[in-house]
C-alpha positions, 0 to 999 in steps of 0.5 A: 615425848619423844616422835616415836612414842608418839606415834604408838600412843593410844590416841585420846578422845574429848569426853564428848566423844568417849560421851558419844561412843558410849551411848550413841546406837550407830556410828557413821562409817565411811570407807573407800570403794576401789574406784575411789568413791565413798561409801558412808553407812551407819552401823551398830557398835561397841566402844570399850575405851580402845576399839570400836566393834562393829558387825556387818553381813559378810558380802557388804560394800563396805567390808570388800571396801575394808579388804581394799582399803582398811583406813576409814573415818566415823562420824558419832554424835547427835547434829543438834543445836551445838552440832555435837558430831565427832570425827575419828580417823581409824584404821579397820580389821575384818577378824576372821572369827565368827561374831559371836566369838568376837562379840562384846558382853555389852552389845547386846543390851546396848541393843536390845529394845532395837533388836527387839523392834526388829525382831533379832536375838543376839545369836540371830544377829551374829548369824546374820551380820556375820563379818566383825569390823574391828576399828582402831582410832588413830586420831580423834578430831573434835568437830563441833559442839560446846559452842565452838565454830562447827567448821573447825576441827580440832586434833587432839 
């Protein structure tokens, strides 16, 4: 495979990852403030095999960290005994259209018990959490998990 046709591929995940994207309810999202320190959250997502789509209230640190500075890493997975946490270099977009236009037909009943326990439809949280978060991967590192050493990454 040539560099270039390289560069364009979509990157591949693990199936503990694809595993993990799926079903997991939050995804760590890591991005940069301007001075350079970190900002780590956890936020809700969909994954539809390409694209991760999150949402965020629109004057959040993470999304003025996202205008200054798009490249990001997330961490999903569950730290249990195999420490089945997975990394995921990205690079995010913060689309104009409002949530609901942006919103995948899948988010909702992915959430639905916690956006019951906390008392939001659907059209309440897109009001709220306004900002969509486009993440593209651009690399899937494997981190832990399926009795491998948890400190070594894995690029695949």
């Amino acid at each position: 495979m040539s560099r270039t046709a390289r560069r364009t591929a979509q990157p591949r995940c693990r199936p503990a990852t694809e595993t993990a994207l799926r079903h997991d309810p939050v995804v760590w999202l890591s991005s940069v403030r301007s001075d350079g320190r970190p900002h780590v959250v956890p936020v809700w997502f969909h994954w539809d095999g390409e694209r991760i789509v999150a949402f965020s209230k629109p004057n959040a640190r993470k999304v003025d960290n996202l205008r200054d500075q798009p490249s990001v890493m997330l961490a999903v997975g569950t730290p249990g005994a195999d420490f089945g946490v997975e990394l995921i270099e990205a690079i995010a977009e913060l689309p104009a259209q409002p949530a609901d236009e942006v919103m995948p037909d899948g988010f909702g009943a992915k959430y639905r018990d916690l956006l019951q326990r906390a008392g939001l439809s659907v059209q309440r949280f897109a009001e709220v959490y306004s900002q969509p978060i486009v993440l593209r991967p651009t690399r899937f590192l494997g981190y832990g998990g399926g009795g491998r050493d948890p400190g070594a990454a894995m690029a695949t």
